[in-house]
C-alpha positions as CSV (number, residue, x, y, z in Angstrom):
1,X,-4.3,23.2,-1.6
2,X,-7.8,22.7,0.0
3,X,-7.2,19.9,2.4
4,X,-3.8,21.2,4.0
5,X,-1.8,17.7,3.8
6,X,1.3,17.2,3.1
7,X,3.1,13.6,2.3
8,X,6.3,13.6,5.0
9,X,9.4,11.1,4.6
10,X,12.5,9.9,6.8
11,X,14.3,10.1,3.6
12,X,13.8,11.3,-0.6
13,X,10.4,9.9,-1.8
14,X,11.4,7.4,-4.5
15,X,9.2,5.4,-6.4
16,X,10.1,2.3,-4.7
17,X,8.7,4.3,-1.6
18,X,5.2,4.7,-3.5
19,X,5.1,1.4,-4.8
20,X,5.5,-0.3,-1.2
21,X,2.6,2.9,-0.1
22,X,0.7,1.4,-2.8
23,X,0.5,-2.0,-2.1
24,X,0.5,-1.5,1.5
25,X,-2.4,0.1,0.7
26,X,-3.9,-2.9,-1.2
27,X,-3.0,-5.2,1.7
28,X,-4.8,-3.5,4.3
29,X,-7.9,-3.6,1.9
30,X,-7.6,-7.5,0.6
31,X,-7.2,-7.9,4.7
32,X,-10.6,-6.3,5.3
33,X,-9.0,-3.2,6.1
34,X,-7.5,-4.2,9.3
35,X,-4.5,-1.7,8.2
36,X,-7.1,1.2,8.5
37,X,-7.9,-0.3,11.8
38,X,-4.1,-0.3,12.5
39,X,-4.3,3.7,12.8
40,X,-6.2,3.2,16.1
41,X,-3.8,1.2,17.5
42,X,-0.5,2.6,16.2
43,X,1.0,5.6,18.5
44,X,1.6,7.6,16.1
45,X,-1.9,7.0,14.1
46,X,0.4,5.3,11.2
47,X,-1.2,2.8,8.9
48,X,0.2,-0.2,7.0
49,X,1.4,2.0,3.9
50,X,2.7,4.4,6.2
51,X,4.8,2.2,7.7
52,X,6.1,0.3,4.8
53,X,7.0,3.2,2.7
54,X,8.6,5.2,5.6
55,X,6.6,8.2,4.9
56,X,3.3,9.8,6.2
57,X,0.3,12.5,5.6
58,X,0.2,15.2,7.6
59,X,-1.9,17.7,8.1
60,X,-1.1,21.4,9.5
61,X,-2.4,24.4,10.0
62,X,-3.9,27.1,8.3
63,X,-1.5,29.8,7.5
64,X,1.0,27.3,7.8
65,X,3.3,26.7,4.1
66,X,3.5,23.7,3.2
67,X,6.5,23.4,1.8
């Protein structure tokens, strides 16, 4: 994997989970991506989909496995 991300959850990853990352996605674009803007102003740099799916990218460290 080239970017070194990884897709971290409270709980299993269902497909309800990626349906809410989905459209949360889609709502912070429809709202002229204030969710994007949400990152600055969310402590822990979460955005809309983030938050709805309980889940959220991470990215680590060279040399690091990501599983």
């Amino acid at each position: 994997m080239c970017w070194r991300l990884r897709l971290e959850t409270e709980e299993w990853f269902s497909r309800v989970s990626a349906l809410l990352r989905f459209y949360g996605e889609l709502l912070s674009i429809v709202t002229v991506e204030l969710g994007y803007c949400w990152i600055w102003i969310d402590k822990d740099r979460r955005g809309w989909w983030d938050s709805l799916s309980g889940s959220r990218v991470v990215r680590y460290r060279k040399g690091v496995s990501a599983n």
